[in-house]
C-alpha positions in Angstrom: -17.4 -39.7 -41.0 -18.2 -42.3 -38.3 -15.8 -42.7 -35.5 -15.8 -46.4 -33.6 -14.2 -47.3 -30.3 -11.8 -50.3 -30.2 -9.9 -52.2 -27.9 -6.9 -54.7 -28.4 -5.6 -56.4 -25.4 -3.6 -54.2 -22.7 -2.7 -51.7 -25.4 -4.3 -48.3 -26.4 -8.0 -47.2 -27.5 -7.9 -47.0 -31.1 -9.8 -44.8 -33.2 -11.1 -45.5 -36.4 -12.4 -43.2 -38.6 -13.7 -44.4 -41.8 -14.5 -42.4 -44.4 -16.6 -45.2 -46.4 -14.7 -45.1 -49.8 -11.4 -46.1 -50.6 -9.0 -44.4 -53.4 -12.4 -41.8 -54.1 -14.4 -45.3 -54.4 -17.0 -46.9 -52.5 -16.3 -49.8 -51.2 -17.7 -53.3 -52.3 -18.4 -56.1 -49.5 -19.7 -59.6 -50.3 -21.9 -60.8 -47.4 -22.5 -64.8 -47.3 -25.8 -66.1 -45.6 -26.9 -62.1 -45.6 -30.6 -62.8 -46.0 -31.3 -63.7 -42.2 -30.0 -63.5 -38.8 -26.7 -62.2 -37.9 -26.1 -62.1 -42.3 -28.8 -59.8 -42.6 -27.6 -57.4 -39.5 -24.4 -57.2 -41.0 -25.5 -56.4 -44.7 -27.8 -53.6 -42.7 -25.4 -52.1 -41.2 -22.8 -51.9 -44.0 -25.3 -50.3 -46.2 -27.5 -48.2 -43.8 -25.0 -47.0 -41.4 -21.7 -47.1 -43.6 -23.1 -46.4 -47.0 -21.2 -49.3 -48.5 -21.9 -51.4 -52.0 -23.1 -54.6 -50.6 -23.7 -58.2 -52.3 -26.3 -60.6 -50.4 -24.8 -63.8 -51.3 -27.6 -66.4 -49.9 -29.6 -69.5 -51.6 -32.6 -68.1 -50.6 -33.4 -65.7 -53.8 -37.1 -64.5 -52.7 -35.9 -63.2 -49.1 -32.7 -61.8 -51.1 -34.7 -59.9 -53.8 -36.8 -58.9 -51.4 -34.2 -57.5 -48.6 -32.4 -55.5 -51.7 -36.2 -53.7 -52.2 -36.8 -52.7 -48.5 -33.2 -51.4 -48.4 -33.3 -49.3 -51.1 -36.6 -48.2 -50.3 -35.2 -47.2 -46.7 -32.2 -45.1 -48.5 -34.2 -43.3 -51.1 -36.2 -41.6 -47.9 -32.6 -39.9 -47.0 -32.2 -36.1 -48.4 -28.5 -36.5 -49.7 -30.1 -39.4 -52.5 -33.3 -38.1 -53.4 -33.9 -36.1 -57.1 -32.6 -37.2 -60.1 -29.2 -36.6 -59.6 -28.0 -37.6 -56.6 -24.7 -36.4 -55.0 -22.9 -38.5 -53.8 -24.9 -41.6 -56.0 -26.8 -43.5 -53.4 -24.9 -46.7 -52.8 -25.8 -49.8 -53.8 -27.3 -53.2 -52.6 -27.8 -56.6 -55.0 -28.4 -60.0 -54.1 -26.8 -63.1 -56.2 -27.3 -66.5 -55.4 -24.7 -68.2 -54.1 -24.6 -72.3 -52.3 -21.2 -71.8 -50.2 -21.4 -76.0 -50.5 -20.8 -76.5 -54.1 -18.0 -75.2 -55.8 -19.9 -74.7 -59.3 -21.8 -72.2 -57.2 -18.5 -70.6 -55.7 -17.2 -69.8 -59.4 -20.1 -68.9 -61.0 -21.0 -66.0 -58.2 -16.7 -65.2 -58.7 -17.3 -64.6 -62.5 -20.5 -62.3 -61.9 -18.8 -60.4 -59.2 -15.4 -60.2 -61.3 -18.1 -58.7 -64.1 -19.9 -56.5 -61.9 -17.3 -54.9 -59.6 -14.2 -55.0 -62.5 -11.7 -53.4 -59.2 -12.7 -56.7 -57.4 -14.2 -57.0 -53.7 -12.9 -55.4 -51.0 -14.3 -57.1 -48.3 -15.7 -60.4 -47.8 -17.4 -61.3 -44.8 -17.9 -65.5 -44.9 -20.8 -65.8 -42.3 -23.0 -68.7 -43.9 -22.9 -71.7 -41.6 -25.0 -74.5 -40.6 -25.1 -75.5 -37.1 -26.9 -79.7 -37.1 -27.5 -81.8 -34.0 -26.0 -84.7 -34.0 -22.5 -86.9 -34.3 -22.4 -88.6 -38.2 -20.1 -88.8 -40.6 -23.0 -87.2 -42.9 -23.5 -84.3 -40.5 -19.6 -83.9 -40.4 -19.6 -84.1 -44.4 -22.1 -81.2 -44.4 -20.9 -79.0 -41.7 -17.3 -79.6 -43.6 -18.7 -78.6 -46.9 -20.3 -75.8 -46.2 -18.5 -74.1 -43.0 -15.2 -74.5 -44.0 -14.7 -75.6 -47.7 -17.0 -73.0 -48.8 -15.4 -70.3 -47.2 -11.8 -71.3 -47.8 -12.7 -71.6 -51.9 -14.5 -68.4 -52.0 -11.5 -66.0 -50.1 -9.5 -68.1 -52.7 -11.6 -66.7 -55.6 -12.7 -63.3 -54.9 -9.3 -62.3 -52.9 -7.7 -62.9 -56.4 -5.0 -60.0 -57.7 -8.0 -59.3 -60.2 -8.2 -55.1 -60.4 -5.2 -55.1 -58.1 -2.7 -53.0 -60.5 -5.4 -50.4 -60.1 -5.4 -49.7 -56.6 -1.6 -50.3 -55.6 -2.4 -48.6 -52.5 -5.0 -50.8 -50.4 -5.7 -54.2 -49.7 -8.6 -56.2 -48.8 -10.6 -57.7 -46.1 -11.7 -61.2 -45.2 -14.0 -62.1 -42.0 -14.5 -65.0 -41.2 -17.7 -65.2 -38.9 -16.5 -68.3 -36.3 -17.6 -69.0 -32.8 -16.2 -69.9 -29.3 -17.2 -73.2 -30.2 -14.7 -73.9 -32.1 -12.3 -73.2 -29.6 -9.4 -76.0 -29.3 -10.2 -76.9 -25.3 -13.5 -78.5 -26.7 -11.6 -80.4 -29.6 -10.4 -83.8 -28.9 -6.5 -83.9 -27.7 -5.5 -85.2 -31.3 -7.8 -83.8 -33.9 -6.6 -79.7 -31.5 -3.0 -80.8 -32.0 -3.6 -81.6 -35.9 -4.9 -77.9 -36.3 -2.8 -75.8 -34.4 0.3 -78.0 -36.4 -1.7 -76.3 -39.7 -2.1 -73.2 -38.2 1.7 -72.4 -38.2 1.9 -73.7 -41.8 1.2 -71.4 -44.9 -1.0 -74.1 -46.4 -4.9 -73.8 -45.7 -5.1 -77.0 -47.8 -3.4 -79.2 -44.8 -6.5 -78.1 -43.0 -8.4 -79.6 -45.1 -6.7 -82.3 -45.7 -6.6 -83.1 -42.1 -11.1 -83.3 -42.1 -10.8 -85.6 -45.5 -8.8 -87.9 -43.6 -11.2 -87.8 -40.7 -14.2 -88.8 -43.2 -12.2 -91.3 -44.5 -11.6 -92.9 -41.1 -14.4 -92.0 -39.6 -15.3 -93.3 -36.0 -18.0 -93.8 -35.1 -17.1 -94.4 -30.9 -14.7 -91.2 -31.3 -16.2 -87.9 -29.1 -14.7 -85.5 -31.7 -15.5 -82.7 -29.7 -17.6 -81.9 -26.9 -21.5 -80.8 -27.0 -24.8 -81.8 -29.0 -23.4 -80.2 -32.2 -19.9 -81.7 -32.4 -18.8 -80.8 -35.8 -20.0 -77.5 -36.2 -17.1 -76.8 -33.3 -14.8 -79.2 -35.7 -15.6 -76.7 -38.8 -15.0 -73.9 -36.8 -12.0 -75.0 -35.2 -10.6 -76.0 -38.7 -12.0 -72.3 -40.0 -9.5 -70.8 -37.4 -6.8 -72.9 -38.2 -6.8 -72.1 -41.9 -7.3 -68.4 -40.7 -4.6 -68.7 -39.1 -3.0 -70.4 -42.0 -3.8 -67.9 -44.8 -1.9 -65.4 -42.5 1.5 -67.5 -42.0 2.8 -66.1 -45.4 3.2 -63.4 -47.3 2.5 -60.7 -45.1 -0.6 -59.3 -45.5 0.9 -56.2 -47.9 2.1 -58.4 -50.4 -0.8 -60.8 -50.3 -2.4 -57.8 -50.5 -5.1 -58.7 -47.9 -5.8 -59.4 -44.2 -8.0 -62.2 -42.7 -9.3 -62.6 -39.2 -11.6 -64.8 -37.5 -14.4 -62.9 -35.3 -16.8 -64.7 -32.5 -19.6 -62.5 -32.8 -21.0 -64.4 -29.0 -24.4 -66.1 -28.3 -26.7 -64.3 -30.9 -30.5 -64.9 -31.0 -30.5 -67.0 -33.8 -31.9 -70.6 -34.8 -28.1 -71.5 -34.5 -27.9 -70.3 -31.1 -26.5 -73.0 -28.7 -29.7 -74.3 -26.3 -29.5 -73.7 -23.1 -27.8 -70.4 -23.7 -31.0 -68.2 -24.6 -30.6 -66.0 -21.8 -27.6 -64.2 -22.7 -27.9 -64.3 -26.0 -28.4 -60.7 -28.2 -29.6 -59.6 -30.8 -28.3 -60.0 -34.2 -28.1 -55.9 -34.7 -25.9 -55.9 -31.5 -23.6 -58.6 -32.6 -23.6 -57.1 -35.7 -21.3 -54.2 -34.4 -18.6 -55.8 -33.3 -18.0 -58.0 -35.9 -18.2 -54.8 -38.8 -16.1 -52.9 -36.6 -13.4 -55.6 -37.1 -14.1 -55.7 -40.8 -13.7 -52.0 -41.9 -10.6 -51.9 -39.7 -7.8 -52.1 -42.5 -10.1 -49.3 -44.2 -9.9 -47.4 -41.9 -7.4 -44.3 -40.1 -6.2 -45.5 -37.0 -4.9 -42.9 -34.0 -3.2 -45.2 -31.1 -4.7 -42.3 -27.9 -2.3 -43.7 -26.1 0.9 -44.1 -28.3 1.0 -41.4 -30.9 4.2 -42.6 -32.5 2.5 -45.7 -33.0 1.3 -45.0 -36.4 3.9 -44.8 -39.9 2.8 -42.6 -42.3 5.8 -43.1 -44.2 3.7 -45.1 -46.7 5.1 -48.5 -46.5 2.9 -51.1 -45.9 0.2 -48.1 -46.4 -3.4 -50.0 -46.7 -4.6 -46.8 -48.4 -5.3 -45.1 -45.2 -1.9 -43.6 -44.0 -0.9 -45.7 -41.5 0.3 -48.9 -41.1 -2.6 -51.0 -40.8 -0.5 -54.3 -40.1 0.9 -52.6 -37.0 -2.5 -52.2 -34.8 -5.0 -55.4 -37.0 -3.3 -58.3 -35.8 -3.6 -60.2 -39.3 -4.7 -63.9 -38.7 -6.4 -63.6 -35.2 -9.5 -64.4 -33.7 -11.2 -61.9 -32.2 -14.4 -61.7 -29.7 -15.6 -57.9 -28.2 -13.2 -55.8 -30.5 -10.5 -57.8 -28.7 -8.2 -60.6 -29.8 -8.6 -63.9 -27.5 -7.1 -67.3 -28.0 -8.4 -70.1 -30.2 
């Protein structure tokens, strides 16, 4: 049982304690770029600390194959899994290749996983990103591709109803692993107004639309947004809007899962921002905030403060007892276990 300390803005501590399975399962997470940086933290933790199945979804297979063996390595040296027969069985940790900027890659890694875990994925943390100097309409093209096309077709895939009928009582998670960067002040006027109009709509695809129509006209004497990496705030402006998006409509108990954007802050990384070195941390302690926010629907929530908070009349039950919808504000962005504006 591991207990975790949240906040949520003006309102009550909450408590989560999470048990680490779900319906007497483990639960499986799919963790993009998880070979490196802030990725591998987050796969780390999930595993080591939470005891989680966990897919490294990366291009980099070498680094992948070879974070699986170190992992395992590390568990196997815990009492509880050593002998022959284990109990509880250790959990597990595999790597699949996966380009987040081609779409033939996005549905073969869906078939494997819909093969492997036949219940589906409970929890998909979309974290790859690429962060490129510069102000082009190929560096938009990229950026586009892979920070916010990616992502949007992969929740699409793996947040299917596939497995659903068998586990009526929980839902699912998606992260998606954003910045401050791609907070709206730093936009240009028109291209902020254009997402927060498809923020209230429950059509990710006008997102989208709204960056094909900026490569088509693209130009060239236009400050899209502020700063030496201009469309890496763009993607991640766009990846809140369709966050924001997804969540319009149905609510999250009949879509049957929640999505939230997270700013894990200035993390030592070869993405960090220059110039901002000195407050940066590490990618272990960014790491917790941004897996607190993702086992939250998984977990049992006590308000300290409000006691009646909490239903436990089962309806709108995400498999924990409670309510989840009432305390995870479903299609936020959060930053410090708190939600902040976007």
């Amino acid at each position: 049982l591991i207990s975790v300390v949240g906040r949520t803005p003006g309102a009550a501590k909450l408590q989560l304690a999470f048990q680490g399975t779900c319906e007497g399962r483990r639960l499986a997470c799919v963790v993009t770029g998880g070979t490196r940086g802030l990725g591998k933290a987050i796969v780390e933790r999930l595993f080591l600390d939470y005891k989680l199945d966990v897919v490294i979804a990366a291009r980099n297979e070498s680094a992948g194959i070879a974070l699986c063996q170190r992992l395992t390595q590390h568990l196997k040296k815990e009492s509880r899994y050593t002998g022959k027969e284990a109990s509880p069985p250790p959990p597990r940790v595999l790597f699949r290749q996966l380009d987040v900027s081609k779409l033939e890659s996005i549905d073969r890694f869906s078939e494997w996983c819909s093969s492997e875990f036949p219940q589906g994925i409970d929890l998909l943390l979309n974290n790859a990103a690429i962060c490129p100097l510069g102000g082009s309409k190929d560096v938009a093209e990229e950026c586009f591709k892979t920070n916010v096309y990616g992502p949007l077709a992969l929740t699409q895939a793996l947040m299917s109803e596939v497995g659903q009928e068998k586990r009526r009582n929980t839902c699912k998670h998606v992260v998606n692993v954003s910045s401050g960067e791609g907070e709206l002040i730093f936009l240009n006027s028109q291209l902020a107004q254009q997402f927060e109009q498809c923020a209230g709509s429950p059509n990710p695809q006008e997102v989208v639309e709204v960056l094909e129509d900026l490569l088509r006209n693209f130009d060239t004497s236009l400050e899209y947004a502020h700063g030496p990496t201009p469309f890496y705030s763009v993607s991640k402006a766009a990846l809140n809007a369709i966050t924001r998006s997804i969540a319009v409509d149905p609510r999250p108990t009949s879509r049957r899962f929640f999505i939230n954007a997270v700013c894990p802050g200035d993390v030592q990384t070869d993405m960090m921002t220059p110039g901002r070195e000195e407050d940066a941390v590490s990618p272990w302690s960014a790491s917790e905030n941004v897996v607190w926010l993702a086992l939250a629907p998984f977990a049992k929530f006590e308000a300290e403060q409000d006691e009646n908070h909490c239903s436990k009349d089962n309806n709108g039950d995400c498999g924990s007892g409670y309510r989840a919808e009432d305390l995870l504000y479903d299609g936020k962005f959060w930053r410090n276990r708190e939600i902040t504006g976007w």
